[in-house]
Biopython code that builds the backbone (N, CA, C, O; Angstrom):
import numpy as np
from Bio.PDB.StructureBuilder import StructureBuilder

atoms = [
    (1, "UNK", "N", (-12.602, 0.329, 2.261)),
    (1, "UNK", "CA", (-11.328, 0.675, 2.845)),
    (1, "UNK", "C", (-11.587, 1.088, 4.294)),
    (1, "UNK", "O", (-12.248, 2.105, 4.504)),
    (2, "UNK", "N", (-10.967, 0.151, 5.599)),
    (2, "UNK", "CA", (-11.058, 0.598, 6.657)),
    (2, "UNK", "C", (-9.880, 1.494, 7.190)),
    (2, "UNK", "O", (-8.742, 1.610, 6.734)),
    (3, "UNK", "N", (-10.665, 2.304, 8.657)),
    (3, "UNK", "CA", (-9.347, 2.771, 8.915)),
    (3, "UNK", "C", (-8.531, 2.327, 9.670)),
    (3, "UNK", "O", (-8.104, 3.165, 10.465)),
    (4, "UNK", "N", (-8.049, 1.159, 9.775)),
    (4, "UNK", "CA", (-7.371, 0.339, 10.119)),
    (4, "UNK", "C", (-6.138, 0.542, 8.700)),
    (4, "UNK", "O", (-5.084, 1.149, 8.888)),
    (5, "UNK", "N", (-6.433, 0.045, 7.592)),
    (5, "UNK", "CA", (-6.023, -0.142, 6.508)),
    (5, "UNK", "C", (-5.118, 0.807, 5.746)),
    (5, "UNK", "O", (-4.137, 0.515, 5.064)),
    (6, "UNK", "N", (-5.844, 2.471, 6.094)),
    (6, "UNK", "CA", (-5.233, 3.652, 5.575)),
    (6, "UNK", "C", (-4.608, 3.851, 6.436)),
    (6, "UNK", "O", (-3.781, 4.745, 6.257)),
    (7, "UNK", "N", (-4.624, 2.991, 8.209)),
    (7, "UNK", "CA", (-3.641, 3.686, 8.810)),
    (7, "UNK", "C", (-2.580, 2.782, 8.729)),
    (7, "UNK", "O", (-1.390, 3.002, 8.953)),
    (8, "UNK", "N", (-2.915, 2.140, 8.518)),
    (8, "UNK", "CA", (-1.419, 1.259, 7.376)),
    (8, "UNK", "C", (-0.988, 1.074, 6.539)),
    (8, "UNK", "O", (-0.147, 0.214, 6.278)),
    (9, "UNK", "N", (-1.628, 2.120, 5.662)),
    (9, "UNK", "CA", (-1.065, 2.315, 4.775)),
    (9, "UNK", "C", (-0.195, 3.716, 4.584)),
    (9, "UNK", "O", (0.480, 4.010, 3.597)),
    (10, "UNK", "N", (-0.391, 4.505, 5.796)),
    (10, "UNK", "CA", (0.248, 5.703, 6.244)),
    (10, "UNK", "C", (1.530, 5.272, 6.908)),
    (10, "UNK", "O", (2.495, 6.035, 6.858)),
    (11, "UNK", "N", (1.624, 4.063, 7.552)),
    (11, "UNK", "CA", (2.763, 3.838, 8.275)),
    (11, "UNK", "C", (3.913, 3.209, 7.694)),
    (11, "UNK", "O", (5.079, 3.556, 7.507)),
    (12, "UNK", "N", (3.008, 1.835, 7.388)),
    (12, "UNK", "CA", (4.056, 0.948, 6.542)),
    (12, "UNK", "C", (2.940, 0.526, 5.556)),
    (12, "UNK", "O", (1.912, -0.084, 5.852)),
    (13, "UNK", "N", (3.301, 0.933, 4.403)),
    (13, "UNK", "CA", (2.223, 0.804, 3.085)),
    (13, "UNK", "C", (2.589, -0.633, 2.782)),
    (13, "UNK", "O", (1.553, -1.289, 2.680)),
    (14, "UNK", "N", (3.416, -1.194, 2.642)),
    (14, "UNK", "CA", (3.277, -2.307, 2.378)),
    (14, "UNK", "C", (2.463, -3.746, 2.844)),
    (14, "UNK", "O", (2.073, -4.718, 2.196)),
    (15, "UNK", "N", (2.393, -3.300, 4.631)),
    (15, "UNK", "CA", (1.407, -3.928, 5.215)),
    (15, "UNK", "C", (0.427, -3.916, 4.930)),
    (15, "UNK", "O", (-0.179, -4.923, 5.297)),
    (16, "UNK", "N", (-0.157, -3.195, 4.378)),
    (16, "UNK", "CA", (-1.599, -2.462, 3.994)),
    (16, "UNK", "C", (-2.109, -3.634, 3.000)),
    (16, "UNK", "O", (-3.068, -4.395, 3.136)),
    (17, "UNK", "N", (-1.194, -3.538, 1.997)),
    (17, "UNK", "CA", (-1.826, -4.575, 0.873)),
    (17, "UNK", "C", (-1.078, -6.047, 0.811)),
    (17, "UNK", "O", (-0.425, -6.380, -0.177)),
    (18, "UNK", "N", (-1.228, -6.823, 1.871)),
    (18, "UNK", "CA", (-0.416, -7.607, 1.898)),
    (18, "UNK", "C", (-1.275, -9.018, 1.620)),
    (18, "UNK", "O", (-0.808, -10.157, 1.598)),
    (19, "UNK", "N", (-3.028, -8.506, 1.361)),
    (19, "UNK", "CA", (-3.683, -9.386, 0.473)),
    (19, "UNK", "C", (-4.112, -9.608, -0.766)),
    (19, "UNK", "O", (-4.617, -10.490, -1.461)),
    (20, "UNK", "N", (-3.631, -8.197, -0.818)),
    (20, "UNK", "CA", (-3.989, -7.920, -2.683)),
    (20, "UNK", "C", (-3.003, -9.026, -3.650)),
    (20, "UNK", "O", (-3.029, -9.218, -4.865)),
    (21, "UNK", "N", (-2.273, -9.556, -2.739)),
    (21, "UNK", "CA", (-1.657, -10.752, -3.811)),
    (21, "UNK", "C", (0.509, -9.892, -4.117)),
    (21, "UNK", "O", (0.979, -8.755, -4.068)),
    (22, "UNK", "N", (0.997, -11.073, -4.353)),
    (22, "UNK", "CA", (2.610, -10.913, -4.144)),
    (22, "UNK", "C", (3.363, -9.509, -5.235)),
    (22, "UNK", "O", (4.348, -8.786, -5.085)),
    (23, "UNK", "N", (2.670, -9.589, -5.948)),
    (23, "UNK", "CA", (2.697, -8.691, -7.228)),
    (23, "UNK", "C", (2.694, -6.699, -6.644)),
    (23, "UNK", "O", (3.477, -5.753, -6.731)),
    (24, "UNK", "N", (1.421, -6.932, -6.121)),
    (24, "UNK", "CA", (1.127, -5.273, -4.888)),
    (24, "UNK", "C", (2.300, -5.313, -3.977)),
    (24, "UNK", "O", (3.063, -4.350, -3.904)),
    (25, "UNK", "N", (2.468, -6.374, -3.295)),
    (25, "UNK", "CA", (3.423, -5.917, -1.925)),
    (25, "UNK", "C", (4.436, -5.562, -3.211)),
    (25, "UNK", "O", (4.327, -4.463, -3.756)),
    (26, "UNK", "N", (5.323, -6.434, -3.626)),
    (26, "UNK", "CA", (6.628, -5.924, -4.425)),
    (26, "UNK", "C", (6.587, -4.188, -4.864)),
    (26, "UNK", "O", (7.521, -3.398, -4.731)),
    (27, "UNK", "N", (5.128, -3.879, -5.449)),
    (27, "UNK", "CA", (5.382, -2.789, -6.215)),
    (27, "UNK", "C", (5.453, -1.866, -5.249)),
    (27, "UNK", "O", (6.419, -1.106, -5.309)),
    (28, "UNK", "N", (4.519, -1.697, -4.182)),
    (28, "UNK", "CA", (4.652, -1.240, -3.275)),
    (28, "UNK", "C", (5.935, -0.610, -2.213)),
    (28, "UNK", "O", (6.178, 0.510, -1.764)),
    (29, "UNK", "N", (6.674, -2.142, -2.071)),
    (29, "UNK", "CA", (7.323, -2.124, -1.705)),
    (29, "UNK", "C", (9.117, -1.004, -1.976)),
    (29, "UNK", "O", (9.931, -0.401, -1.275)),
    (30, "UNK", "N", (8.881, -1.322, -3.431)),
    (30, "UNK", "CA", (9.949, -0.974, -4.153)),
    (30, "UNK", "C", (9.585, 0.581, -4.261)),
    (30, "UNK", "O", (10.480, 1.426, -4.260)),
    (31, "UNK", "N", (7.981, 0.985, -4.371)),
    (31, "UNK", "CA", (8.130, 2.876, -4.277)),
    (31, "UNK", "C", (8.278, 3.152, -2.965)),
    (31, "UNK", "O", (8.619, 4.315, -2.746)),
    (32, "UNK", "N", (8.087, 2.246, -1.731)),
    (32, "UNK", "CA", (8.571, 3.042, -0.266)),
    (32, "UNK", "C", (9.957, 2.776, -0.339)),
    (32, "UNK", "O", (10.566, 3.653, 0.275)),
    (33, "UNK", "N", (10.561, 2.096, -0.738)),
    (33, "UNK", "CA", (12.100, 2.339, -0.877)),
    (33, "UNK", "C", (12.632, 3.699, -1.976)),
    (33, "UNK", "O", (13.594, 4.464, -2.043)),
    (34, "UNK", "N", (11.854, 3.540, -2.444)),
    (34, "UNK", "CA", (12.411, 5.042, -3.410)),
    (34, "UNK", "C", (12.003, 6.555, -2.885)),
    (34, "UNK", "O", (12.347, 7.710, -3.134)),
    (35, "UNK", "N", (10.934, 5.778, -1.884)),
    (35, "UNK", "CA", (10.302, 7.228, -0.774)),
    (35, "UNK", "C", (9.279, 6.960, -0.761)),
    (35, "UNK", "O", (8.534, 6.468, -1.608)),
    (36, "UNK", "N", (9.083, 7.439, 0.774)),
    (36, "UNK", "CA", (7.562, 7.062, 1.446)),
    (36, "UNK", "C", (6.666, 7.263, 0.884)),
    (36, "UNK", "O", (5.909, 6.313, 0.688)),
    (37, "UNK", "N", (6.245, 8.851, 0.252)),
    (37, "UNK", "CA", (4.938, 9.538, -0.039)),
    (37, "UNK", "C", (4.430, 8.269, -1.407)),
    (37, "UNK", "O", (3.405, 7.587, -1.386)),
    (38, "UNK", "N", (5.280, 8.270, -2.261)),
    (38, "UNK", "CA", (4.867, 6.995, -3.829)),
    (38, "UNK", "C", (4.878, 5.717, -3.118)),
    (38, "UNK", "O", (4.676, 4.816, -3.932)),
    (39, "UNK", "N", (5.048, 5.235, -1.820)),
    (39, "UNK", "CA", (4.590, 3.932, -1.536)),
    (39, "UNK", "C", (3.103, 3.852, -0.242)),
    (39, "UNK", "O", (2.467, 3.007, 0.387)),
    (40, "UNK", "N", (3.160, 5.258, -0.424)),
    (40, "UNK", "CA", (1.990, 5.788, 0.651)),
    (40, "UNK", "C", (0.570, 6.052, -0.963)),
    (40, "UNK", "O", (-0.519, 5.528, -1.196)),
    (41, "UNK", "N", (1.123, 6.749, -1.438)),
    (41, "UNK", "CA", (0.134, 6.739, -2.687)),
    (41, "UNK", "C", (-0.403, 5.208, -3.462)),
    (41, "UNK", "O", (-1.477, 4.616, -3.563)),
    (42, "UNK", "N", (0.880, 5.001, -3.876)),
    (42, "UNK", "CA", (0.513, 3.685, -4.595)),
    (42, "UNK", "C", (-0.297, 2.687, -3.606)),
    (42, "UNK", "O", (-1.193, 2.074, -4.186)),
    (43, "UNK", "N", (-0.110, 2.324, -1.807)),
    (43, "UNK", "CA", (-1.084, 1.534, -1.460)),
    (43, "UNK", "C", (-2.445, 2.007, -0.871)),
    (43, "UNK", "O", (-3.295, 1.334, -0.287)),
    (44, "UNK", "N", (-2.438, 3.298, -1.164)),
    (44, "UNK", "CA", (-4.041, 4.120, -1.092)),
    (44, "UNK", "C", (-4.430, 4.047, -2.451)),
    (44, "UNK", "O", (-5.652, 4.100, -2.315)),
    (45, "UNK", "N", (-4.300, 3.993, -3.229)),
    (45, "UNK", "CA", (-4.854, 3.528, -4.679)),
    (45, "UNK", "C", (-4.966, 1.989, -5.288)),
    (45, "UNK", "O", (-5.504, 1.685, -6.353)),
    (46, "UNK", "N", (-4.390, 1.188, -4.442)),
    (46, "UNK", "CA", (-4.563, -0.252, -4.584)),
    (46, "UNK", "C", (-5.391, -0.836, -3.533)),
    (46, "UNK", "O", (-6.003, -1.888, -3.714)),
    (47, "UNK", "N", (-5.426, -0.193, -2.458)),
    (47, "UNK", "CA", (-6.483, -0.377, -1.191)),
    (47, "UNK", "C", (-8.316, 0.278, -1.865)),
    (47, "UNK", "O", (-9.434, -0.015, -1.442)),
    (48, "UNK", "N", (-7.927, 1.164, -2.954)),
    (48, "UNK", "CA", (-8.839, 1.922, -3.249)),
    (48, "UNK", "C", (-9.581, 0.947, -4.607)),
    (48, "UNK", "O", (-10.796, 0.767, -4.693)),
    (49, "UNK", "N", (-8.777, 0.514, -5.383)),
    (49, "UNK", "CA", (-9.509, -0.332, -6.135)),
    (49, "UNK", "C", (-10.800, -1.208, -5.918)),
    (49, "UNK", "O", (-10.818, -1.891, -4.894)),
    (50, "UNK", "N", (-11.707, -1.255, -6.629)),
    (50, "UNK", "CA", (-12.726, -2.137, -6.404)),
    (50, "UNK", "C", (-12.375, -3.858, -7.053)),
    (50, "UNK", "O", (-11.971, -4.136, -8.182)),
    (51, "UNK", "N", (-12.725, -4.926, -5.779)),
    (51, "UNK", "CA", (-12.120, -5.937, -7.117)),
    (51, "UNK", "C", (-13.437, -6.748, -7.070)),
    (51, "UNK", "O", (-13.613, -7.684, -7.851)),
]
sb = StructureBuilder()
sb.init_structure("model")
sb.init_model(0)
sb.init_chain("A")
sb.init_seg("    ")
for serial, (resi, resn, name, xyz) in enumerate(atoms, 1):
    if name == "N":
        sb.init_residue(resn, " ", resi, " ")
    sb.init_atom(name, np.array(xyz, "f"), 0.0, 1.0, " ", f" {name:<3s}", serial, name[0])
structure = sb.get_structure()
């Protein structure tokens, strides 16, 4: 995880994981619409995964 990555995932989380495949952005997407901090979490824990 660079910091490039967490700092995009601090800003706009959805950018962050926008290679992890269409499935991440959506979920992502849909907890920064319900509020920042759960779409700030959810793409620091999907950035955080090992694949």
């Amino acid at each position: 995880m660079s910091c490039l990555r967490v700092l995009a995932a601090i800003l706009f989380p959805p950018l962050a994981v926008f290679d992890r495949g269409c499935g991440s952005i959506i979920i992502v997407f849909l907890l920064t619409l319900a509020g920042w901090v759960p779409g700030v979490i959810a793409a620091l824990v999907i950035l955080n995964k090992q694949e």
